[in-house]
N, C-alpha and C positions, 0 to 999 in steps of 0.2 A: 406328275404323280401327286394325288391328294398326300397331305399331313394329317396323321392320325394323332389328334387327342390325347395328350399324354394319361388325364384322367380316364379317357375310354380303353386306353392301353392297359393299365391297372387294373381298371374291372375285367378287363379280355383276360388276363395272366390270373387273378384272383380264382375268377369262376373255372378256368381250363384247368386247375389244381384239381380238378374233377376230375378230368382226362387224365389226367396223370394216375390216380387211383384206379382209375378204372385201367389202365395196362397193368400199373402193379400186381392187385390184388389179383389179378384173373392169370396174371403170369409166377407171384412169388412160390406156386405151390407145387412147380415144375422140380424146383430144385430141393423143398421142402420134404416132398413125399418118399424119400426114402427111408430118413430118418425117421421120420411119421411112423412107415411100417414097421421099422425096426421095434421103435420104441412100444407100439400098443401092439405088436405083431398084429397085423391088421394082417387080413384076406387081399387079393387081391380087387375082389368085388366091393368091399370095402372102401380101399383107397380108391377106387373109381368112382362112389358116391363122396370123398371128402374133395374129390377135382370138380364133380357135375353138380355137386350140390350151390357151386357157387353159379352158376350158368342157371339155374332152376331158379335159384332168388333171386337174380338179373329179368326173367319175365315178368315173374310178378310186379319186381317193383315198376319194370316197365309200364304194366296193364296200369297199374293203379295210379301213378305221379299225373298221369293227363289231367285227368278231372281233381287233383291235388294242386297241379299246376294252374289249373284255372281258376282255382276257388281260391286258391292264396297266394297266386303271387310265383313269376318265378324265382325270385330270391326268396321267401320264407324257402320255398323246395328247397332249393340247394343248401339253405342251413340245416334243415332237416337231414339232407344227407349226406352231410357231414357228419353229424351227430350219429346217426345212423353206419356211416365206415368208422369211427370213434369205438360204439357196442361192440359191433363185431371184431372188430381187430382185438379187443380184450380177452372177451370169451374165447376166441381161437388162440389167440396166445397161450391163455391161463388154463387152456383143455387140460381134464384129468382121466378121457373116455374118448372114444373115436367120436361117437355119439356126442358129445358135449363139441366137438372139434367140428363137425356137420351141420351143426347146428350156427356156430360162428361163422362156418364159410358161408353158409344160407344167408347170413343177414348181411355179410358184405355182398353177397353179390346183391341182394335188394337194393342195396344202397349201390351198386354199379348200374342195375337197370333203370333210379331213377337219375341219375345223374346222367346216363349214356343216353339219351332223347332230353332232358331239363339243359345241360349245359349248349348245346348245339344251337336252342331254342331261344335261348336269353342271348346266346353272341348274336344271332342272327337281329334279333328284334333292335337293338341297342347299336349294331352296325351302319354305318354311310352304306349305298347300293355300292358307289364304287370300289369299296377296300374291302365288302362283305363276304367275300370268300376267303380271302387273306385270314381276315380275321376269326371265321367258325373252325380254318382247318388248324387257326392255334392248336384247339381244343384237341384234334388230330395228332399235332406233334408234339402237344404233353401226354397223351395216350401211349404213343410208341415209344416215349423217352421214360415214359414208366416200366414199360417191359423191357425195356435195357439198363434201367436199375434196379429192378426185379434180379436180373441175369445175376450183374454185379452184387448185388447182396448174397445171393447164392452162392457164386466164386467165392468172396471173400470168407463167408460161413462154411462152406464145405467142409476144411481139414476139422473144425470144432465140432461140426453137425449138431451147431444151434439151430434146427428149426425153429424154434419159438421165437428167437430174437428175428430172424426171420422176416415171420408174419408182424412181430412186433413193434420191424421199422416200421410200415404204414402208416402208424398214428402221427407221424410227424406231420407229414402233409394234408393229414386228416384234420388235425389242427388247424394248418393252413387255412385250410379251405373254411372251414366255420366260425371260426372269429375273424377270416378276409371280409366273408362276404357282408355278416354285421355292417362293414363299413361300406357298401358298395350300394348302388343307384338300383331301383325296380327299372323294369322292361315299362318304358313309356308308352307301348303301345297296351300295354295292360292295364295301365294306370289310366288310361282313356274309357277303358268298355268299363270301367267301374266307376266311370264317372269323375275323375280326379284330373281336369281338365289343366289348372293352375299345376297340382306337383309334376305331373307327364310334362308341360312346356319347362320349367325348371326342370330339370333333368334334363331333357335336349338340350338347353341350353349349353349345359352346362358337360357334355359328353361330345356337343361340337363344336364349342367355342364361339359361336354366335349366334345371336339372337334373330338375326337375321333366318338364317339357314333355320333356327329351330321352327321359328312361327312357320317358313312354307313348309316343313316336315310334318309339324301337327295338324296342318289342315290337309296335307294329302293324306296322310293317315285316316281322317275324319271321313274321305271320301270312301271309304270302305268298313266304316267302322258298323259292326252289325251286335248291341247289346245281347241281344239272344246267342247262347251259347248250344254249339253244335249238340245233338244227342248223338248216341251209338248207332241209331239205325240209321240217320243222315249219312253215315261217312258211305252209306254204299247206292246216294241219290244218284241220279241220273250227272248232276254237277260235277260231285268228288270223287264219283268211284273213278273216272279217267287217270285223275292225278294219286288215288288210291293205288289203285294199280303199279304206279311206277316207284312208288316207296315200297310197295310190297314186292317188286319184282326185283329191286335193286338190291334190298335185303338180303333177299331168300339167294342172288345168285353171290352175294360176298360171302355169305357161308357155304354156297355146296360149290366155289371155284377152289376150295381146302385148305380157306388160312390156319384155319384153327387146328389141322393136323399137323400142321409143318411147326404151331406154335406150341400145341400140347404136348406134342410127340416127335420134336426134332431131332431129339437123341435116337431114337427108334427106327428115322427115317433115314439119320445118317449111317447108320448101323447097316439100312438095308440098301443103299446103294455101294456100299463098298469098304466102311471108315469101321474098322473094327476097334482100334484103341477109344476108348471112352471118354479120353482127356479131350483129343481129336474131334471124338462126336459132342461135346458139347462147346467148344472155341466154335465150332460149327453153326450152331445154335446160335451162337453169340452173335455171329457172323451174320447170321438171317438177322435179327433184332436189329442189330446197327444200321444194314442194307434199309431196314422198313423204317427208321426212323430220318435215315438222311434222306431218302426220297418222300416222304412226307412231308421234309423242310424245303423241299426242292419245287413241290404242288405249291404249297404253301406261297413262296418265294414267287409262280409264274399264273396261278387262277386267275386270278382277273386281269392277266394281260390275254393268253392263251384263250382262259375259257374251259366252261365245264366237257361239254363233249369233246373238243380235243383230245384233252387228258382222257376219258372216257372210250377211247375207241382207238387209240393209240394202246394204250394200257393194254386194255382186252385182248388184240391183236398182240401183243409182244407175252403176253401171260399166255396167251396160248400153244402159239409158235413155241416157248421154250419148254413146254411142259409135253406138248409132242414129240419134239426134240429130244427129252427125256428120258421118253419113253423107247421113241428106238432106239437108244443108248442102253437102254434095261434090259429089252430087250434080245440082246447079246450075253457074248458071255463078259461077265465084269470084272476089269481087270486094272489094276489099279489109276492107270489112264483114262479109263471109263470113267471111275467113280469121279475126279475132281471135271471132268466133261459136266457128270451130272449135279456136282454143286451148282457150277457155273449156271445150267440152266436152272436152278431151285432158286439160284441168287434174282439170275433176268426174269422168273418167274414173281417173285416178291414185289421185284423194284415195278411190274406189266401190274400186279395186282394193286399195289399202293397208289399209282398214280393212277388209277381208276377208280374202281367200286369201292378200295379197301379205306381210301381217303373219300373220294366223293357221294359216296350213301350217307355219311351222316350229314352234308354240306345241302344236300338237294332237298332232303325231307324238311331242313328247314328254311325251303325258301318256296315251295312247288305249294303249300295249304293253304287257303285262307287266313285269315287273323279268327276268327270266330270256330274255327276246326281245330288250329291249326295242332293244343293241347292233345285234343283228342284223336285228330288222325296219329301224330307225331309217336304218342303210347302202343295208338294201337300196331302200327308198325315195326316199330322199335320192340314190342314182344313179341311178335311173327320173325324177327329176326336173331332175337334170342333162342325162338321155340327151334329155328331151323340147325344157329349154332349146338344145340343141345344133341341134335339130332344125328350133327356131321363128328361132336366128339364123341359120342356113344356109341355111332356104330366105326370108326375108323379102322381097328384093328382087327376086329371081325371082319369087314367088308378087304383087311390090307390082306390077312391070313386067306381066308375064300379065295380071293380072286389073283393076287399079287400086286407088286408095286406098279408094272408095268402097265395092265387094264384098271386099276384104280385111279390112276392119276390120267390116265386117259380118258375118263368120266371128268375129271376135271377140267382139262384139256377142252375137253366138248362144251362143257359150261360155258368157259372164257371166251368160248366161237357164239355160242347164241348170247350172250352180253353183249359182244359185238354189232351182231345184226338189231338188238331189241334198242339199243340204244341209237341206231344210226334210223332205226322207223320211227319209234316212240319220244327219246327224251329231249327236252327245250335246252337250249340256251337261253341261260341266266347271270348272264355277265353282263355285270352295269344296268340291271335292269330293276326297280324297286320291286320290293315285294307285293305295291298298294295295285301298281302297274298289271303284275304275274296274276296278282286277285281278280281284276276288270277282266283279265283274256280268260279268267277261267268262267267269269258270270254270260262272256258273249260265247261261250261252249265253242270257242277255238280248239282246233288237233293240239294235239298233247306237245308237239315238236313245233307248234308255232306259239306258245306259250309264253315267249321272252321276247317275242315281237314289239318293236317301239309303238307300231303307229299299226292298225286294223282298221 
């Protein structure tokens, strides 16, 4: 097994402080909004723009950090967006109007969409091929470790119904993250297209420990290195759009396989399989969060012995199976044996969805682009994945009300089966294989699934 650098360790744990914001903030407001309403008696349409307004500044900042990311660097971004969870967490704190409270969820979530494609991006480039899945899904399980201190701040806030302090923890890791990364190395391979030949080899050196291993890394880097940066209409050339496709497809199905209902609206959902005490339905909740973060540590712990489609198609298939499973249970009449049947499968449903799509979409986009795209494809993806999240929180309890739990989640169910099939035709394996490598298969317009091929 390679030895990881303890300085490249540092910067891994530094920048995934990203990940971590980005679970909290998009989670602390679960437990926040009731107090919320209490206090501005807000509408219910209301508190539904102070939960989606953070998912809405999650696109934008998405669309916009690509071409930020390339033009300055991925570490300037991620001080920026630090700086940027910093604003926001104030202004939502310090809200005197729902509207002023809408306004702060907006700009944290800008500051989640650019950090949720920026930090993925910068582990990747900065990673060995052989520990570089290990290392992006850090980013993964400080994501889910933030939605389980999300939970925990809510618990422990509850009897007070401090929302404000709340929203107001965030700034600690907010911190974190933007006087960390001050101290932390540029992506060497960005310091190349710009010409900065000398700091790029210093900095490898210095992230692998020797000087050796850095000099052949910067000239295989060199072997792909193209100064012209990707434009917008490129990403849909005859080239990218192959590999376009499977960021976009991988996205669009980690939102509508239904994380984000089971994460928005767990108490809702536990409600509606059977859990009518409320203490019940939210230990529940709790119980989802924990599930999604120890199997996260658990990907983390086995990708690059295993390998991405493994995890990918194993996943799918057991998120499927338990969410059909599910649904004949709902099916019925529910009876209190029923209802802990259908945790059970909600649970095997999390753990099918985490070691799949829910962990590996953000790992694949940033290893499947070019280096000269890779900004630009990486945004545009990362806000097609947003747009789609926005789509599955907005309509969830409309679409739970219309149809029920049972044909709802059986649309989900169905997702999890075509994941299965698109990723056993379409996606590469990319275990142990560099990314200068994944670039060359993509310039000889190799099948999308033979893309992590050693030798063509």
């Amino acid at each position: 097994m390679t030895k990881i650098n303890p300085y490249l360790l540092i910067t891994v744990c530094i920048s995934a402080t990203c990940g971590l914001l980005f679970g909290f903030d998009t989670s602390i407001i679960a437990g926040a909004s009731p107090f919320i309403q209490t206090e501005f008696n807000a509408s219910n349409f209301q508190l539904e723009m102070v939960v989606s307004s953070c998912v809405l500044g999650a696109l934008f900042g998405a669309l916009l950090s690509g071409k930020l990311s390339d033009n300055l660097g991925r570490k300037k971004v991620l001080i920026i967006t630090g700086l940027i969870f910093i604003l926001g967490t104030i202004i939502a704190a310090l809200a005197h109007s729902i509207e002023h409270l809408i306004c702060g969820r907006f700009i944290l979530g800008f500051a989640v969409g650019m950090g949720s494609f920026a930090t993925p991006m910068f582990i990747a480039e900065i990673a060995p091929a052989q520990s570089r899945g290990k290392l992006v899904l850090w980013n993964g399980a400080f994501l889910t470790g933030g939605q389980v201190l999300a939970f925990l701040v809510n618990y422990s806030l509850t009897e007070s119904g401090n929302w404000r302090l709340m929203i107001f923890s965030g700034i600690i890791p907010a911190f974190i993250l933007t006087i960390g990364m001050l101290f932390m190395p540029e992506s060497p391979k960005w310091l190349l297209i710009k010409g900065k030949e000398f700091l790029a080899l210093n900095i490898l050196e210095r992230i692998r420990g020797s000087k050796t291993m850095a000099t052949q890394e910067l000239a295989l880097i060199k072997t792909t290195l193209n100064i012209s940066q990707a434009k917008f209409s490129e990403l849909f050339s005859k080239t990218l759009r192959p590999v376009l496709f499977i960021g976009l497809l991988l996205g669009i199905f980690q939102q509508f396989m239904g994380i984000n209902t089971v994460m928005y609206y767990g108490p809702h959902i536990m409600k509606q399989i059977g859990f009518s005490d409320a203490t019940t339905q939210m230990f529940g909740t709790l119980g989802l969060g924990i599930t999604n973060f120890i199997f996260t540590v658990i990907t983390l712990l086995f990708i690059d012995k295993l390998g991405r489609r493994k995890f990918l198609l194993i996943g799918s298939m057991i998120a499927a199976l338990s969410l059909f499973t599910m649904v004949f249970l709902l099916s019925n009449t529910i009876s209190g044996a029923t209802a802990y049947l259908a945790l059970f499968c909600l649970i095997t449903y999390i753990i099918g969805y985490c070691i799949s799509v829910g962990s590996l979409f953000w790992l694949m986009i940033s290893e499947i682009f070019p280096l000269h795209a890779r900004g630009t494809c990486m945004s545009f993806v990362v806000a097609v994945q947003w747009g789609a999240n926005f789509l599955v929180a907005a309509s969830f309890l409309t679409i739970l009300h219309a149809l029920g739990i049972a044909a709802t989640f059986s649309m989900y169910g169905t997702i999890a089966l075509i994941v299965f099939i698109y990723v056993y035709l379409k996606v590469p394996e990319t275990k142990g294989v560099s990314l200068e490598l994944i670039e060359q298969n993509i310039q000889k317009s190799l099948p999308t699934r033979l893309l992590g091929q050693k030798s063509a």
